[in-house]
C-alpha positions as CSV (number, residue, x, y, z in Angstrom):
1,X,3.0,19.7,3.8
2,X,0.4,16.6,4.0
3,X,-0.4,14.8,0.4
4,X,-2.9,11.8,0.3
5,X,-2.5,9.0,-2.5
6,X,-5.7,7.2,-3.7
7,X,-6.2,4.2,-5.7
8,X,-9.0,1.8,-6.7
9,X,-9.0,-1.3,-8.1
10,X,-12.2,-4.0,-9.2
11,X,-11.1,-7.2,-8.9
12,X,-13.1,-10.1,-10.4
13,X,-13.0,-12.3,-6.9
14,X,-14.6,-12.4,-4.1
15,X,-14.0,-10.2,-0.9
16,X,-12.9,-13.7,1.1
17,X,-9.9,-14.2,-1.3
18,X,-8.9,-10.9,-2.0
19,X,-9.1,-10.1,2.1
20,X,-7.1,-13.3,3.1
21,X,-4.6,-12.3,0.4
22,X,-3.9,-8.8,2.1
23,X,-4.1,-10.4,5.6
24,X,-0.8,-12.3,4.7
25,X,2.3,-10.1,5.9
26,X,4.2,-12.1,3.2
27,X,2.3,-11.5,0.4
28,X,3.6,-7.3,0.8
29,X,7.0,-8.7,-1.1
30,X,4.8,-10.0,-4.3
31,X,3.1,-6.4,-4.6
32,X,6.7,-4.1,-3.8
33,X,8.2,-3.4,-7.5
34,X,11.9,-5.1,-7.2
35,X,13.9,-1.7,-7.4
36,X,12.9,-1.0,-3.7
37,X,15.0,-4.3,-2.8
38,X,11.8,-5.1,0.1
39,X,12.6,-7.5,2.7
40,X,9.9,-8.6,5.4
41,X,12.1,-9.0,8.8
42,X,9.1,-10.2,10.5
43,X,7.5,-13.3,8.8
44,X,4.6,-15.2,10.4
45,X,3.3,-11.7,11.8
46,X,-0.7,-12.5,12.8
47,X,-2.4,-9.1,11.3
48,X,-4.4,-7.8,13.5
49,X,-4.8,-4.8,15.3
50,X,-1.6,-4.1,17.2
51,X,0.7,-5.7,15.4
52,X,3.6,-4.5,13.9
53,X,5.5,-5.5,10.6
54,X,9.0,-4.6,10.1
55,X,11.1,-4.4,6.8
56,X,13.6,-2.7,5.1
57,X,13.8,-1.4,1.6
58,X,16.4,0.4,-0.7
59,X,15.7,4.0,-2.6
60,X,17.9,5.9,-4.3
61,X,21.0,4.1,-3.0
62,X,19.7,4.9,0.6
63,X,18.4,2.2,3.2
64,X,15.6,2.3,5.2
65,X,14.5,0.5,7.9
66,X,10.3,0.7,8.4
67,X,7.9,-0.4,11.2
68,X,4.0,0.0,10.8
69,X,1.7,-0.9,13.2
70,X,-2.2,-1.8,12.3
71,X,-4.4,-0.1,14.1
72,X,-7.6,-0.8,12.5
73,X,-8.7,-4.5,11.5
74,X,-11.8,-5.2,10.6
75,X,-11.5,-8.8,8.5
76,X,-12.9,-8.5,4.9
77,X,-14.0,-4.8,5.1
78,X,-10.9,-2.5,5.7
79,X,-8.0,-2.4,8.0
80,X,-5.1,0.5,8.2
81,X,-1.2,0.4,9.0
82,X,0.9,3.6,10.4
83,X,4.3,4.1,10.3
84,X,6.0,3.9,13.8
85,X,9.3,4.5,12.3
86,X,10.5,5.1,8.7
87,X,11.0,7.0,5.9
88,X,8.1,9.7,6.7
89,X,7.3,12.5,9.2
90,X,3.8,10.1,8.8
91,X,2.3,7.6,6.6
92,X,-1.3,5.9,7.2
93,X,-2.4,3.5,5.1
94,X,-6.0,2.6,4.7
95,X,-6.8,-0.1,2.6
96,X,-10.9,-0.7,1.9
97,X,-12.7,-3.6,0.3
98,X,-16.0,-3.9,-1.2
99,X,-17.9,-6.3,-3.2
100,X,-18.9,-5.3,-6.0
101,X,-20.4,-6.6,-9.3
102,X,-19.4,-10.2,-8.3
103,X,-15.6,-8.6,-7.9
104,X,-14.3,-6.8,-5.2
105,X,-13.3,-3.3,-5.0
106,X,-10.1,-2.6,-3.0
107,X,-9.0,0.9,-2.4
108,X,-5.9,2.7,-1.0
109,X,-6.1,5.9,0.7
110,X,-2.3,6.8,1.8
111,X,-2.1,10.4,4.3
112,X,1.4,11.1,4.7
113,X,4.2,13.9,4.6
114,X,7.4,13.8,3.4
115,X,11.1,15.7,5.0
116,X,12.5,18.5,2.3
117,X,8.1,19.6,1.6
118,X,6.4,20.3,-1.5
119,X,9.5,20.0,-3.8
120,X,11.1,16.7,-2.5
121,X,7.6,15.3,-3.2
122,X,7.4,16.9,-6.9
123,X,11.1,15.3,-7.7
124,X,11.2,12.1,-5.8
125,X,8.4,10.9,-3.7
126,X,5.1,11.6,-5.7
127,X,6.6,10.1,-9.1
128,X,8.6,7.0,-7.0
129,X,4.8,6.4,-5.1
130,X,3.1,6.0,-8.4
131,X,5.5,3.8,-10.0
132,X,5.0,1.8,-6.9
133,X,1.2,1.7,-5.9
134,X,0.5,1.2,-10.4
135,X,2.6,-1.7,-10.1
136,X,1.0,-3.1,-6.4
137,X,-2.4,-2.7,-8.8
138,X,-0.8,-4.4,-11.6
139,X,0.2,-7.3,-9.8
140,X,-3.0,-7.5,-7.9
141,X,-4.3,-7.5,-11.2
142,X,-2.0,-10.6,-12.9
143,X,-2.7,-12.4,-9.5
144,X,-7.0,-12.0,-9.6
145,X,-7.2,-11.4,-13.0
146,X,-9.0,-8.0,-14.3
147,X,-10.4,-6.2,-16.6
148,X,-7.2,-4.9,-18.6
149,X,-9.1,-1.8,-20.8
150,X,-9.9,-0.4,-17.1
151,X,-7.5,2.1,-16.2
152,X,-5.2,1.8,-13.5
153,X,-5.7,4.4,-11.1
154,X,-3.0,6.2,-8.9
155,X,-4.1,10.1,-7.6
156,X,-1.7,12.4,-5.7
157,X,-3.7,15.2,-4.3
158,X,-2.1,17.8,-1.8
159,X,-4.0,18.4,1.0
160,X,-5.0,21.9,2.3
């Protein structure tokens, strides 16, 4: 059963900074909440399209290992990561940036699909992915500043 997280986020600098930010594989530690234990095992990856980014995390007592690949780049407008192996039956990531009121917009759009369906998601996986993309936007937030009394906004829809 396929669910798709969105999220968006102003941010009040511009799309150069905010882009380059993302573009650094390292900078994925600084915006992964501590409980998932996150450890890049390929630093100095050059994002671009075709490259791949492995790591390992830690959820529920249970390790995983995870490769994405990105296959869409386009620098300071959007670029998107897949999982090759993980955690997922799929995951694709698309991350989107705007300018916007002399900000930048960034939006997540995450399709994926979880093992165990509909009711794994409702226990585990939709509650642990909010926790985790409102504290990426929370972060993003302490690091380019923002406009606190504007909501933070994580959606889990399923898809039909």
């Amino acid at each position: 059963m396929p669910f798709r997280l969105e999220t968006r986020l102003w941010l009040p600098a511009p799309i150069d900074r905010v882009f380059a930010f993302f573009a650094d594989a390292s900078n994925l530690e600084t915006l992964t909440p501590s409980f998932l234990h996150f450890r890049l095992l390929s630093p100095g990856v050059e994002m671009r399209r075709g490259a791949t980014i492995d790591y390992r995390l830690r959820l529920h007592g249970m390790p995983f290992r995870w490769r994405s690949e990105i296959t869409a780049w386009e620098p300071e407008s959007r670029f998107r990561d897949e999982q090759r192996r993980g955690p997922y039956r799929y995951w694709r990531h698309s991350h989107l940036f705007r300018t916007e009121r002399d900000g930048t917009i960034v939006e997540d759009g995450v399709d994926y699909e979880v093992p165990g369906g509909y009711v794994v998601h409702q226990l585990l996986v939709g509650p642990d992915l909010i926790r985790i993309f409102t504290y990426r936007q929370e972060r993003l937030r302490e690091i380019f500043g923002g406009d606190a009394h504007e909501p933070i906004r994580v959606v889990i829809q399923r898809k039909l």
